[in-house]
N, C-alpha and C positions, 0 to 999 in steps of 0.2 A: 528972602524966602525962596525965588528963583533958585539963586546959586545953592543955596542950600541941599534943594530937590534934585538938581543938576549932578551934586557931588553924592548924595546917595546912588543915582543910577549909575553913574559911571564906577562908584566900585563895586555894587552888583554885577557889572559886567564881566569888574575882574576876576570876582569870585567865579563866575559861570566856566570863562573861558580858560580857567587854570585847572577847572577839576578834572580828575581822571575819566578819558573817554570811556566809548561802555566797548568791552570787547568783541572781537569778531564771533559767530559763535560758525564750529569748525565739522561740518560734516560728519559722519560716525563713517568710519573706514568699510568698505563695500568687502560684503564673504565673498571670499574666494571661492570661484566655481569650479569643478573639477570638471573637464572637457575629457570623454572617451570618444574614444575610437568608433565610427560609425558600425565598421564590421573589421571582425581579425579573423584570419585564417588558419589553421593549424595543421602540420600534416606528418607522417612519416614515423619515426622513432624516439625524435624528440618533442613533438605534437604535445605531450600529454603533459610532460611539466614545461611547457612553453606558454601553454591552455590553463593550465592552473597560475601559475606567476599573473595572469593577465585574466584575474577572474572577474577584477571587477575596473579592468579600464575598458574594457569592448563592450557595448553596446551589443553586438550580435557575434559570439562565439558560433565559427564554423569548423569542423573537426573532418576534415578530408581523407581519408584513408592513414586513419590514425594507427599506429603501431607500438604499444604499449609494451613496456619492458616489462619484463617478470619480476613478481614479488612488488609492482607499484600498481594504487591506485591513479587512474583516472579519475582525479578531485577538482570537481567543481562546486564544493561544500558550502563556498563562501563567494556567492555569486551576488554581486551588486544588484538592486530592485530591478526590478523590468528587464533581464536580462534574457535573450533570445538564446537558446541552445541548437546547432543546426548539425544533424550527424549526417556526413555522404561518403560513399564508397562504403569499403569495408575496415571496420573498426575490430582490432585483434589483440590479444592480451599474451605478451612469454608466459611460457610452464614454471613453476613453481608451484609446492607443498605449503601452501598458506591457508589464514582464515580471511583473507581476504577483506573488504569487497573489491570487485575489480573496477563498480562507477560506483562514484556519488556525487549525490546531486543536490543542492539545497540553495534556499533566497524564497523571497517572496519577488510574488506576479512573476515566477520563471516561467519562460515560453519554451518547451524542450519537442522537436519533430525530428524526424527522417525524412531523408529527402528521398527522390524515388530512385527505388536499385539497391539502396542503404543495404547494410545489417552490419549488426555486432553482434560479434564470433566467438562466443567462451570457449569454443574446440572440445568440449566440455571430455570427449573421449579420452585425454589424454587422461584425466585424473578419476571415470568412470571405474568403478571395481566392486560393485555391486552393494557396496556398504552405506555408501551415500554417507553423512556424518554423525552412522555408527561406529565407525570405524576405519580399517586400512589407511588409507592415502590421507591428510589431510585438504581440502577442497575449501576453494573461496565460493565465498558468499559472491552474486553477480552483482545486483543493483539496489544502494541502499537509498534511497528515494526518502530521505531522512529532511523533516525540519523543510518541506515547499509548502506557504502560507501565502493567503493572501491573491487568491485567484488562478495559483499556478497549474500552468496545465504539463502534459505530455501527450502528445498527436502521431500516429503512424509510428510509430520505435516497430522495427523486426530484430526479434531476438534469437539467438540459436544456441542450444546446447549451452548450459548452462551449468559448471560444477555440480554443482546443488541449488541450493532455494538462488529461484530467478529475484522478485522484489520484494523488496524488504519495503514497508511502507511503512513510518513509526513519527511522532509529534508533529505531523501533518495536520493544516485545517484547511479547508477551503480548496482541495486539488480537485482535480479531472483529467481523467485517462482516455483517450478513447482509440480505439482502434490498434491495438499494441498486440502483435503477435509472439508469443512465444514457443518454440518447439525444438524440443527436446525427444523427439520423437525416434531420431538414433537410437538413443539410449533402451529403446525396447529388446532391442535387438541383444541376446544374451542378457536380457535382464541388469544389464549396469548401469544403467541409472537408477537410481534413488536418492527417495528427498529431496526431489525436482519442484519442488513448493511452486507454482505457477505465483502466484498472490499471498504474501504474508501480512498481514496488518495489525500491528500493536497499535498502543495509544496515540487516537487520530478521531478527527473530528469532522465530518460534510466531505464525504468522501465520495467521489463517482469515478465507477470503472463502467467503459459505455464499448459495446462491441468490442471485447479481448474473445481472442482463438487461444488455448492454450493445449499444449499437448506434451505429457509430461507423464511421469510415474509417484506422483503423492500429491496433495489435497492441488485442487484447482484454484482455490481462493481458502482461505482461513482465518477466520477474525477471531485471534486471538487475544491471551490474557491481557488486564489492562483499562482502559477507560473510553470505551468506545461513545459517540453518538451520532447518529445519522452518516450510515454506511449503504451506500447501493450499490450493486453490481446486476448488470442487466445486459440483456442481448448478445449474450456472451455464447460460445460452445467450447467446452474441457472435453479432455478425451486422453483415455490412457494412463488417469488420473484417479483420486481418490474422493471427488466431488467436490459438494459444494458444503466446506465446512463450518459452524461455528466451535472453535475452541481445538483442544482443549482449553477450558479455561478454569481458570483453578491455580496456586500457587504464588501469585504475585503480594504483593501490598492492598492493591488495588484489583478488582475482577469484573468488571460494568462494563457490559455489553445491553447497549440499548439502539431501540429505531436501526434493525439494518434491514435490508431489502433485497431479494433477488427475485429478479422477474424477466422473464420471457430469456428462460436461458436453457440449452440443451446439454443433458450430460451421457455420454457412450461410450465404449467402450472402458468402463471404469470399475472400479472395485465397488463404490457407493453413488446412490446418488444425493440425497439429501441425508446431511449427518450434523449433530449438536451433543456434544462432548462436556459435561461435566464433570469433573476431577473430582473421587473419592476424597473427604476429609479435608477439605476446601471452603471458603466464605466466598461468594461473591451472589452477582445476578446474573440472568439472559433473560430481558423484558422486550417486545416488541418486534420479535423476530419475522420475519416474512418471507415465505416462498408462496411464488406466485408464476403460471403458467409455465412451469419446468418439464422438459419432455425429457425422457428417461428412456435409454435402450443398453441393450449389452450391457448390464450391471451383472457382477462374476458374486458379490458377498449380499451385502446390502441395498433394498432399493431408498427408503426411508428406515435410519437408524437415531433414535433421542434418548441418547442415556444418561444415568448421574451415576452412574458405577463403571465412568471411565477411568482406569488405572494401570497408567503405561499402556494401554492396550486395550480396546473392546471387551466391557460386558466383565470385565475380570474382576473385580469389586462387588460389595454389597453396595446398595441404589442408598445413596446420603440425600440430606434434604437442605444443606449448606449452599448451597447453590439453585435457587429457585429458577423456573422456567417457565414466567408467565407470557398471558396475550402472544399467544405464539399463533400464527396464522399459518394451516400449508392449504393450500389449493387451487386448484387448477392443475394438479399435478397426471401427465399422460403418462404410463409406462403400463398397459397391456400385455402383456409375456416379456416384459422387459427384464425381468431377472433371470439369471443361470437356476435352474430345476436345483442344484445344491446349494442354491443361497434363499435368502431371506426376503421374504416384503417389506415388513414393517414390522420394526423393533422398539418398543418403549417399556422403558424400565425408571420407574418413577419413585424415591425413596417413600415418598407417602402421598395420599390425594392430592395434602392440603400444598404440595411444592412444585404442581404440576395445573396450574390453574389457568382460566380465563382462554383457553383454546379453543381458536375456529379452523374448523379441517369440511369440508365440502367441497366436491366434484375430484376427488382423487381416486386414481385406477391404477395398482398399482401389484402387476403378477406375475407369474411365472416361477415365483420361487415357493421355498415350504413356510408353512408356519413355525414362528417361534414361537416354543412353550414355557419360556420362564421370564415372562414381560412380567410388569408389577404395577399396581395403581395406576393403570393406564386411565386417563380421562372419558369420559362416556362418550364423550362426541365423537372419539377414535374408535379406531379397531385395530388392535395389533393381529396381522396376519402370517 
């Protein structure tokens, strides 16, 4: 019985000791990390595609007395996350007849400043001829600030002379601007500038413009056609401009202008100061508009102008009602003899009661110019003067 038991275990043994071991089990191979550049420098004539090639290996793109050849952008469209923009010296663009833009700029959490002394120099005189882009010369677009999501900011930028429209601001969520000078204020001089658009904003989302100076010859800010929400511009002063616009807005797919905000901002020496642009024969909205503590001087046309019979042009249409204008707030508005004796106070021209709704208008002052006589459906809480 012994031996018997004996000879069981020892060929259990055998069977153990022959079977297939169990195998190693082998790591998952480590992602490769891509290592940038802490900081890169750029500078001279070849700066600007040296700066683009390396948009997303530098960690902190610095741009030193960049010298941009004509007929290229300055493209930093495709800027890796978190990526720091640092412009010093002077930043210059070659002459060329183009649509330009001469910067762009795009990535989320982009960090874009000026350092101090900066500017970027559109020379804008070279291509000024009083058309702006009606006509004559064709003229680049300056800054298309296209597609920064994601917390990005832009801090102290000085801008000068600008072909035409300085920013262009379009599929933007989550930016902040603050302190960005633009001036364009040559251009006064013989009247050639035009179309100096301080602020353009198409379809964009959580937007803040905080302390801009702009001084320019067309609207200071304009929230145009498209799909707006939560827009503010604040503590700002335009000048030489055509105010503080919403629209026109009208013509697109889409027309949603909701939640924007302007507060504690000064507009002078301007053609308008608060204006809201609905396009003749048009679908969309403008809901939740707000002006708030805007001081008003040197206005030449209009001080407050709200129309829906904008067509090509001021007032030049019959008042549609495709485009409704509610919860509109204006107040706190200063302008005391702030209009030119041949311009206007306050213009509203409303297609019907029922498209001009839910308006709060309290503590506004707003004179010096005549009465218009062919407002329409003005809301009772108003007074077109």
């Amino acid at each position: 019985m012994v031996a018997f038991t004996l000879s069981l275990l020892l060929a259990s043994l055998a069977v153990s000791t022959s079977a297939t071991p169990t195998p190693e089990i082998t790591a998952a191979p480590k992602a490769e990390v891509v290592k940038r550049a802490t900081s890169c420098t750029f500078s001279g004539s070849t700066g600007a595609a040296s700066a683009s090639k390396s948009a997303t290996s530098c960690a902190t793109i610095v741009l030193n007395n960049v010298a941009v050849p004509s007929g290229t952008t300055l493209d930093l469209s495709g800027l890796a996350d978190d990526t720091t923009v640092i412009f010093q010296g002077t930043t210059t663009w070659g002459y060329k007849e183009w649509a330009g833009p001469l910067l762009s700029i795009g990535g989320k959490g982009i960090k874009v400043s000026g350092a101090s002394g900066h500017v970027l120099n559109g020379d804008g005189a070279r291509w000024w001829d009083g058309e702006g882009s009606n006509g004559g010369k064709t003229k680049p677009k300056f800054f298309a600030a296209h597609s920064l999501t994601g917390g990005s900011t832009i801090t102290n930028l000085n801008i000068k002379n600008t072909p035409v429209q300085a920013i262009s601001i379009a599929g933007c969520d989550s930016l902040t601007i603050t302190g960005m000078t633009i001036d364009d204020s040559d251009g006064d001089s013989g009247s050639l500038g035009h179309n100096t658009d301080g602020f353009d904003i198409g379809t964009s989302n959580n937007i803040v413009i905080d302390g801009a100076k702009v001084y320019n010859q067309d609207d200071c800010v304009a929230i145009n056609s498209g799909t707006h929400k939560s827009i503010t511009f604040q503590n700002g002063l335009c000048s030489g401009g055509h105010g503080l616009s919403i629209g026109s807005v009208g013509g697109r797919s889409d027309n949603t202008v909701d939640t924007v905000t302007f507060y504690n901002n000064q507009v002078t020496k301007s053609v308008n100061g608060i204006r809201i642009k609905a396009s003749v024969g048009d679908t969309g909205t403008i809901n939740k508009v707000t002006y708030n503590k805007i001081t008003l001087s040197s206005i030449s046309k209009y001080g407050i102008l709200i129309e829906q019979n904008y067509d090509g042009g001021d007032l030049k249409g019959t008042a549609g009602t495709g485009i409704p204008i509610t919860a509109l707030t204006i107040e706190n508005i200063t302008g005391t003899g702030a209009v030119s004796s041949s311009g206007y106070d306050v213009v509203v021209t409303c297609g019907s009661s029922s498209s001009c709704t839910g308006w709060t208008w309290s503590n506004v002052s707003v004179t010096g110019g005549k009465t218009y006589g062919s407002c329409t459906n003005v809301p009772s809480v108003t007074k077109c003067s």
